[in-house]
C-alpha positions as CSV (number, residue, x, y, z in Angstrom):
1,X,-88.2,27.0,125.1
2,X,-87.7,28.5,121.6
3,X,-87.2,31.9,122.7
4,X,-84.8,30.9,125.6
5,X,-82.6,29.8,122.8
6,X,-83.0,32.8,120.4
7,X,-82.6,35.2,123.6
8,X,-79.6,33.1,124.5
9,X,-78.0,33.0,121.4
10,X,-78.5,37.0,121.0
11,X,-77.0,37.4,124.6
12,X,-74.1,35.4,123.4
13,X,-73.7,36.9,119.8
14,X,-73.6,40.6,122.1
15,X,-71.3,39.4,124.7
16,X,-68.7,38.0,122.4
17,X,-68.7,41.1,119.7
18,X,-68.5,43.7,122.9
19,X,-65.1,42.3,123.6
20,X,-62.6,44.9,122.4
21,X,-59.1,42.8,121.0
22,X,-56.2,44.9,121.3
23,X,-54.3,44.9,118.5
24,X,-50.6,43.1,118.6
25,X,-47.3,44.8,118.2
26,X,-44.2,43.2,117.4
27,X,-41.4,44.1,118.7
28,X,-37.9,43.7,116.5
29,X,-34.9,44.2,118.2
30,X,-32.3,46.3,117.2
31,X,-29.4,44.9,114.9
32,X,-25.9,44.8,116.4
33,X,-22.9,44.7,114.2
34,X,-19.8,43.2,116.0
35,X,-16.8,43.8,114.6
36,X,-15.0,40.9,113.3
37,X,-11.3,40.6,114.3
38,X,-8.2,40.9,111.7
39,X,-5.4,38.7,111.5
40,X,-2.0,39.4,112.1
41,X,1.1,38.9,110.6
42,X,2.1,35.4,110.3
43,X,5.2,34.0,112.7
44,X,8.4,32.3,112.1
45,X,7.8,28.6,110.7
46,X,7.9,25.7,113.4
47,X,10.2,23.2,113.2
48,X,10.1,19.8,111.6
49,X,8.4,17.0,113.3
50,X,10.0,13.3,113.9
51,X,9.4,10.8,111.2
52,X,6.8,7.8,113.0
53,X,7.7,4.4,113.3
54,X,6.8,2.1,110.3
55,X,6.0,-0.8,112.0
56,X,6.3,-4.3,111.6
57,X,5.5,-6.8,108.5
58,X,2.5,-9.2,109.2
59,X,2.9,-12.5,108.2
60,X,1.7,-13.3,104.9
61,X,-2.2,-14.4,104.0
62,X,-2.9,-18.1,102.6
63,X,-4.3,-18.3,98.9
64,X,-8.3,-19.8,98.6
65,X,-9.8,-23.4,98.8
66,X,-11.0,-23.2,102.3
67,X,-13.9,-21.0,101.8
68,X,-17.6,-22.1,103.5
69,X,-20.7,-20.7,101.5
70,X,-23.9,-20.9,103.9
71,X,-26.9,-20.9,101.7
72,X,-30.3,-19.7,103.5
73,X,-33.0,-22.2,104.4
74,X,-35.8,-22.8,101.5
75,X,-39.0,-20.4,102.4
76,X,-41.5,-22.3,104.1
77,X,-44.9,-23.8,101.4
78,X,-47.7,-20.9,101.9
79,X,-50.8,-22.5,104.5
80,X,-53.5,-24.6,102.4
81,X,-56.7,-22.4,102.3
């Protein structure tokens, strides 16, 4: 039994170092420069857009007094131990 695991291990030890890893290669791709476009000569000015409407008046609000404050409920007593 001891030597099936000392043979085993040195069968394993030989089986993984025999494998030959290929080194990786990385492969960049080449850099393209696109040309950017230039602008061209400005055109002739638009013209003036229409004035919007400026819509009707509300009515007006109502001064204070009538204002409701809603306090939160008291916590709850901790539970007795």
């Amino acid at each position: 039994m001891k030597t099936s695991i000392i043979l085993s291990a040195a069968v394993m030890a030989l089986a993984l170092s025999a494998c030959d890893k290929q080194p990786t290669t990385v492969v960049t791709p080449a850099v393209v420069t696109v040309p950017t476009p230039v602008p061209g000569p400005s055109g002739p000015p638009g013209a003036t857009g229409a004035t919007g409407s400026t819509g009707t008046m509300g009515a007006p609000g109502k001064t204070g007094g009538d204002t409701v404050i809603v306090l939160p409920a008291p916590p709850e007593s901790p539970p007795a131990r």
